[in-house]
N, C-alpha and C positions, 0 to 999 in steps of 0.2 A: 080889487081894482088895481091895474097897472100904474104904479106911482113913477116908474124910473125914465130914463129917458130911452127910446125907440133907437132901435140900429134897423136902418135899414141899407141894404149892400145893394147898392146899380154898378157893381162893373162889370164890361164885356169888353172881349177882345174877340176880332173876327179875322180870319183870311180868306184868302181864293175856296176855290172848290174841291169835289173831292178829289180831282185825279192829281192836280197842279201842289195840291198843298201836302207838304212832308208830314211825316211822322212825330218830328217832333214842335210841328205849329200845331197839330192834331192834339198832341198830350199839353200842352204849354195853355189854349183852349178850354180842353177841358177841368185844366188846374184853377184856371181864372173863374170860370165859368160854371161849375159841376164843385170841383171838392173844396174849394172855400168856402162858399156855404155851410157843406158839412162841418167844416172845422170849428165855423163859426159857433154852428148851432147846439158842438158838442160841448164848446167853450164856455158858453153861455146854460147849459140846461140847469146848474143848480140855482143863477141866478131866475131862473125864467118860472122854473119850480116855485120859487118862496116870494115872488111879486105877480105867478101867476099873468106871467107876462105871452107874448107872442113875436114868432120870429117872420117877417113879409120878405120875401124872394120877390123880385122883379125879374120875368123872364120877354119874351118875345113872343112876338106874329108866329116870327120866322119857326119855331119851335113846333107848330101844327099845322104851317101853311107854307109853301115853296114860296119865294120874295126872292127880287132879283140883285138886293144887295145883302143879304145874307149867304156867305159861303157852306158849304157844308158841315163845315167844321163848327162852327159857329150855332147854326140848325137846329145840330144833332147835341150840341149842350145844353139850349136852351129847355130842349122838349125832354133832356135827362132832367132837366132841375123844376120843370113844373111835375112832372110824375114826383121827384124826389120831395117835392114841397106837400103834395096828397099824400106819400109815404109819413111823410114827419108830422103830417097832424093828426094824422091816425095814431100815429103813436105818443104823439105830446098829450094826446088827450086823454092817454090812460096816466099816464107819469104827472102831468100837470093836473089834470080836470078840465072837464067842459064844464063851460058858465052857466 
């Protein structure tokens, strides 16, 4: 049983759409959005290992459904970080254990 206390990460940052929005609101996006997570989760797996713990990604609608205040940019990280959340537990579950 998970004793420690819970991280869970809600931030987002969004812009305009695809064509309007630069290159680098694009990467800045998916920094916020897509590879903090990662960092996060890499940060944390010895802890997550020996408390047997779990890592909860908050993603979006906008990520599998078109919505008119999500920009593209915005979208396209969120629907990276819920794949990237079914990657990670497929994989915590061999390194950690399923309950």
């Amino acid at each position: 049983m998970f004793t420690g206390d819970p991280l869970l990460r809600r931030k987002c940052f969004r812009v305009g759409g695809n064509f309007d929005t630069g290159i680098d609101d694009w990467q800045h996006v998916f920094r916020v959005n897509f590879f903090a997570p990662i960092m996060l989760a890499r940060g944390l797996v010895n802890e997550l290992q020996r408390a047997q713990g779990a890592v909860v990604n908050v993603t979006s609608i906008a990520g599998s459904r078109v919505h008119p205040f999500a920009g593209a940019a915005y979208a396209t990280s969120k629907a990276a970080l819920a794949s990237l959340t079914r990657a990670q537990a497929t994989e915590a579950a061999t390194l950690i254990g399923s309950p």
